[in-house]
N, C-alpha and C positions, 0 to 999 in steps of 0.2 A: 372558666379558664383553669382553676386548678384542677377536672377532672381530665381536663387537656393534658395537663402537663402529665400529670400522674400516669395517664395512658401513653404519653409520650417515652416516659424513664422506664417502667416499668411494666406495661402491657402493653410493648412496639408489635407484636403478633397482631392484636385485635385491630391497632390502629392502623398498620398497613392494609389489614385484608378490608377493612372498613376503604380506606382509600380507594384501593385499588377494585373492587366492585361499585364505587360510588363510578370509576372512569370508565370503567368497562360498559357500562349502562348507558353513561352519558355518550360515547363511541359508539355504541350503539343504534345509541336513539336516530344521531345521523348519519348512522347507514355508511358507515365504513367499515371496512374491512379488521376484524380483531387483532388479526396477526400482527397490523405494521403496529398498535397501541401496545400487544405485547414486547414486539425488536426495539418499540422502544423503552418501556419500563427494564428491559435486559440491558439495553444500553445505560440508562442512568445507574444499573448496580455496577456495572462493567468502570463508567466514570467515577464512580463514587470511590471502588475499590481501587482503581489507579491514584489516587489523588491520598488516598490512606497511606498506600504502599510508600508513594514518593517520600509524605512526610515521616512516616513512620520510620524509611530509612535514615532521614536526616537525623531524627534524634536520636536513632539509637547508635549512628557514629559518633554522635557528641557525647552520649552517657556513657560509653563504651572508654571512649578516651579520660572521662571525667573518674569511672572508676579504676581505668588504667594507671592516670597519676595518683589517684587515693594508694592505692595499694605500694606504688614505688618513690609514696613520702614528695610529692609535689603539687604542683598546682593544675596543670592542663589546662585548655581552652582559654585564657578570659579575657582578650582582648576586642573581639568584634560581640559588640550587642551585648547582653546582660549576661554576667554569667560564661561568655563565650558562646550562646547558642547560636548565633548566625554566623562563627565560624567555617559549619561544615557546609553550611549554604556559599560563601565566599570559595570555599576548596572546591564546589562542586561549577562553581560559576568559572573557574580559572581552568579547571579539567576539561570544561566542553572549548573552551575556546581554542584550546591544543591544537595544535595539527597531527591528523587522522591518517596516521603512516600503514602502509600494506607492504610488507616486504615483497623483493621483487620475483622473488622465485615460491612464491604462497599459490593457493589455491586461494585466488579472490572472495569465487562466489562463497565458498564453504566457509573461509575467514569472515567475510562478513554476516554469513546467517550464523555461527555459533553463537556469539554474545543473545542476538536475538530468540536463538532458540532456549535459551538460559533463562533469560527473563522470561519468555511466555509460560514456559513449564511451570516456574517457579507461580509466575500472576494465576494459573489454571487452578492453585490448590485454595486458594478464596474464595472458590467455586460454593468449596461442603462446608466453609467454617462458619460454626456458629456463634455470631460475635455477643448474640443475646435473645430472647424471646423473641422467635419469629425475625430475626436480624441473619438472616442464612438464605444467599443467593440460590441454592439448590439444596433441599434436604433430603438426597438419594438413599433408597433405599442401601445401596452397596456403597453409602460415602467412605467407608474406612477403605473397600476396597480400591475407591477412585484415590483417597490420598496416596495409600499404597503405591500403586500402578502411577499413578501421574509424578508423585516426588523420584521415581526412576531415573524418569524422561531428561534431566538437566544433564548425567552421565554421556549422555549422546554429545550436547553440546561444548561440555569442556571437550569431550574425547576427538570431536572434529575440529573443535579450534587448537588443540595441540598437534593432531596430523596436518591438519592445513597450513600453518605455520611454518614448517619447512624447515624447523628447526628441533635440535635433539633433544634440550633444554625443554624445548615446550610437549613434544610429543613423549616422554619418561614423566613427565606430571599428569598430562593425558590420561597416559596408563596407569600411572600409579592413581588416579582417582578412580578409573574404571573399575579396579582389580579393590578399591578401599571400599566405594560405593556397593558394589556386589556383596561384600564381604561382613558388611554391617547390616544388608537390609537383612538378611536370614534372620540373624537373632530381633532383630525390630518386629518383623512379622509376627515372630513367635510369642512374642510379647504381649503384641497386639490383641491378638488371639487369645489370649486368656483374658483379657478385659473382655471382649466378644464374648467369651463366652460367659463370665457375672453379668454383663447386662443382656444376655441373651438377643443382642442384634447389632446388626452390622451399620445403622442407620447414626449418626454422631449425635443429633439431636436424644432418640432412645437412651442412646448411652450416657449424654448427661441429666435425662429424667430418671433414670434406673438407679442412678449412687445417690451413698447416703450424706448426710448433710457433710460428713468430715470425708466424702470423695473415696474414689479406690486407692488412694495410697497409703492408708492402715493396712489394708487387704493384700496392697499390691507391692510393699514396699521394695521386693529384687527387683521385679518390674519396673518400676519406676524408674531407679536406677541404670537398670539396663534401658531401655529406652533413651532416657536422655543419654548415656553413652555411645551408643549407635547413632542417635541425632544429632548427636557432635560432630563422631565420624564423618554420616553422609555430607555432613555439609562442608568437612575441610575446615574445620574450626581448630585452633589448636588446643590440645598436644597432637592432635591428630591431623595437620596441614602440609602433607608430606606433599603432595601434587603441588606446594607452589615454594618450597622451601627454599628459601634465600639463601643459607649456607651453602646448597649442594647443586641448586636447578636454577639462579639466576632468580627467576620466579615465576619458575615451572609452564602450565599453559599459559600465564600473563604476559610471558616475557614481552612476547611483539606486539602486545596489544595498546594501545596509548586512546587520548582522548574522548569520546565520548561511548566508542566501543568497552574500553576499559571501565567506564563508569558504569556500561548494564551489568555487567560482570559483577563491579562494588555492590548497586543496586542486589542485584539478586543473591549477593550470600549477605545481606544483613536483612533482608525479605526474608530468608530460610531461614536463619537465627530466629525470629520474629516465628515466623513459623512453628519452627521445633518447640519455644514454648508456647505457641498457644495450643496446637495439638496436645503436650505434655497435660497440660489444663485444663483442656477437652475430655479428657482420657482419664485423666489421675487426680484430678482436683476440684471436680464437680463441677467445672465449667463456668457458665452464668451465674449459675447459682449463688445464695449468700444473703446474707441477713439485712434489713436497712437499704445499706445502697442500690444503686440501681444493676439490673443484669448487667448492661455495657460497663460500667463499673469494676464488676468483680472480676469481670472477664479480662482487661484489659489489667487489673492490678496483679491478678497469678500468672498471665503469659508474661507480666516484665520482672516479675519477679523469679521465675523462670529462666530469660532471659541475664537477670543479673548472675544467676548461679552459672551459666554458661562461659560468662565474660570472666568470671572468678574461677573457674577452671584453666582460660586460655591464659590468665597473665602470672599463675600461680604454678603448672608444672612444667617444667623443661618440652621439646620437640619427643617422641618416640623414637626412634630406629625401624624401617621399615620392616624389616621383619615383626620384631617387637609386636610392631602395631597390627598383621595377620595372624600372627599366633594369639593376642589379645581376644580377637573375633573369632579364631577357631575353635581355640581350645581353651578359654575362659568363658565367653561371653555366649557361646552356643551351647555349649551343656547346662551352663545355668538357665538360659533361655528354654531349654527342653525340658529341665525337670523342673521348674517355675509351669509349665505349660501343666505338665501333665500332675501337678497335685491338684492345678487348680480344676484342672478337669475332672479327677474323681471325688475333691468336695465339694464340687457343684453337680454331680449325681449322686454321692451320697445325703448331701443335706438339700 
C-alpha cells in the first residue's frame, strides 16, 4: 500500500503508463478495436480537466475577493459556508438562472458561439500543461508553440461577440482587446524564446527537466517580468482591462451579455488567470519540480502563488489610459524583450 501511494504522489508517470498498458492488453485480449479504449482514456483527461477548470474557477473568484478585501482593510465573503467559500458557488447558481437576453438587432448565431468560443480556446491550453510527473494530457513536441498559437484564438471570440452585439460600447472593447492582445503577444513570444533557448526545446515537459533547482528566474529575471506583464495584458486583467472598462465602455464586450453566456465569459478569464500562472511556473519556476512534497504540490503552490501576485497587481494600481497602455507594449516592453532575447542568445553560444 504505501508503494502505492508513493507511486501515486510522486511517480504518476510510472503509474499511469503502468495502467494504461495494463488496459490496452486487456482491450486487447478481447479483440476490440484500440482506438475506441484510446477516445476514451482522451475522454476521461478531457472530464477530468473540465471538472478542475470549474472548480478552480470558483476558488480563485473567492480568493480573489478575499485578497481584494485584505488589501482594502475589510472583510469579504463570509457569509455562505465557512469562510465565505460557497459564496461564489451561490453567485454562480443565481447567474445561470438569469434570463438569457439576445438583443434584437445582434447577429444571433455569432452572439451565441463567442462566449463559447472563449471557453474552448481557453479549455484547449490544458492540453500541454504539465500539472506534474507524467500529469500532461499531450507532451508536444511544439507545446510552447501550441500554447502560443492556441492562447491567440480567445481574441477571435471577444472580437465577435463585440461586433455581434450590435452595440458601440461592445464593439470599441472588441477592438481594444484585439489591438491589446496583438500588442502583448510580441514581447511574450520574445520572451518565450529565450527560455527555449536555455532549455534548448520547445517541448514544456524539457523545459521543466532542463532548470535548475531555483528555476529560470535567477537567469531570467526581466523575463520573468516581462511575461507576467504581457499575461496580464492578454488576458484583460487590470491595470490593463481597458476592453471592458466600466467608466468609459459600460462594460465593453460584456455589455449585452447576461446569464449563463456571461458566466463562460467569467469562466474563461479566471481559467487564463489560472493559466498565466501556471505557464509562469512552467517556464520560470521549475515547474513540478521541488523538494518533499509531492510534484502536483509544487505545481499547484507556484501557479497560485503566481496568481496571487497578479490579483495584487489588479487591486493595487489605478486603470492605464489607452494609449499609455500601447505605448507600454511598444516601446517599453518590446525593446526590453529584444535585448533580453538576444543577450540571452549569445550567452548561450558563448558558454
Amino acid at each position: 500500500m504505501g508503494g502505492f501511494l508513493y507511486d501515486l504522489f510522486y511517480n504518476t508517470d510510472r503509474l499511469l503508463n503502468g495502467w494504461s498498458t495494463a488496459a490496452h492488453q486487456s482491450w486487447a485480449a478481447r479483440g476490440w478495436p484500440p482506438v475506441i479504449l484510446d477516445g476514451l482514456l482522451q475522454l476521461a483527461w478531457a472530464v477530468a480537466a473540465g471538472v478542475f477548470l470549474t472548480v478552480n474557477a470558483l476558488f480563485i473568484i473567492w480568493f480573489e475577493r478575499k485578497v481584494a478585501a485584505r488589501i482594502q482593510i475589510r472583510r469579504g465573503p463570509n457569509r455562505v459556508g465557512p469562510w465565505g467559500l460557497l459564496q461564489t458557488l451561490a453567485d454562480t447558481g443565481k447567474m445561470l438562472i438569469k434570463e438569457d437576453i439576445v438583443p434584437d438587432a445582434a447577429d444571433r448565431a455569432v452572439f451565441r458561439a463567442a462566449p463559447l468560443l472563449v471557453l474552448v480556446s481557453t479549455f484547449m491550453l490544458f492540453v500541454v500543461l504539465p500539472f506534474g510527473k507524467g500529469l500532461v494530457p499531450a507532451d508536444l513536441n511544439v507545446g510552447l508553440v501550441y500554447f502560443l498559437a492556441i492562447g491567440g484564438l480567445s481574441v477571435i471570440g471577444i472580437l465577435a461577440g463585440g461586433w455581434a452585439s450590435n452595440n458601440k460600447y461592445s464593439l470599441m472593447g472588441g477592438m481594444r482587446s484585439a489591438a491589446q492582445i496583438v500588442s502583448y503577444e510580441v514581447p511574450a513570444v520574445l520572451t518565450v524564446l529565450s527560455v527555449a533557448l536555455l532549455a534548448g526545446s520547445l517541448k514544456l515537459g524539457d523545459i521543466v527537466r532542463a532548470q535548475p533547482a531555483y528555476g529560470y528566474v535567477l537567469l531570467q529575471p526581466i523575463g520573468f517580468l516581462l511575461f507576467l506583464t504581457a499575461s496580464n495584458a492578454e488576458i484583460n486583467r487590470g491595470p490593463f482591462d481597458l476592453p471592458e472598462a466600466d467608466s468609459e465602455l459600460v462594460s465593453g464586450f460584456l455589455t449585452e451579455y447576461s446569464g449563463m453566456r456571461f458566466a463562460f465569459f467569467l469562466l474563461a478569464e479566471y481559467t487564463n488567470l489560472f493559466l498565466s500562472g501556471a505557464f509562469a511556473a512552467t517556464l520560470f519556476l521549475g515547474g513540478w519540480r521541488g523538494p518533499l512534497l509531492p510534484p502536483v504540490a509544487w505545481f499547484l503552490l507556484k501557479s497560485y502563488f503566481v496568481v496571487f501576485l497578479l490579483i495584487w497587481v489588479r487591486w493595487t494600481f489605478p486603470r492605464l489610459r489607452v494609449d499609455h497602455l500601447m505605448e507600454l507594449s511598444w516601446k517599453v516592453l518590446l525593446p526590453l524583450a529584444l535585448a533580453n532575447l538576444l543577450v540571452t542568445a549569445v550567452l548561450v553560444k558563448v558558454l
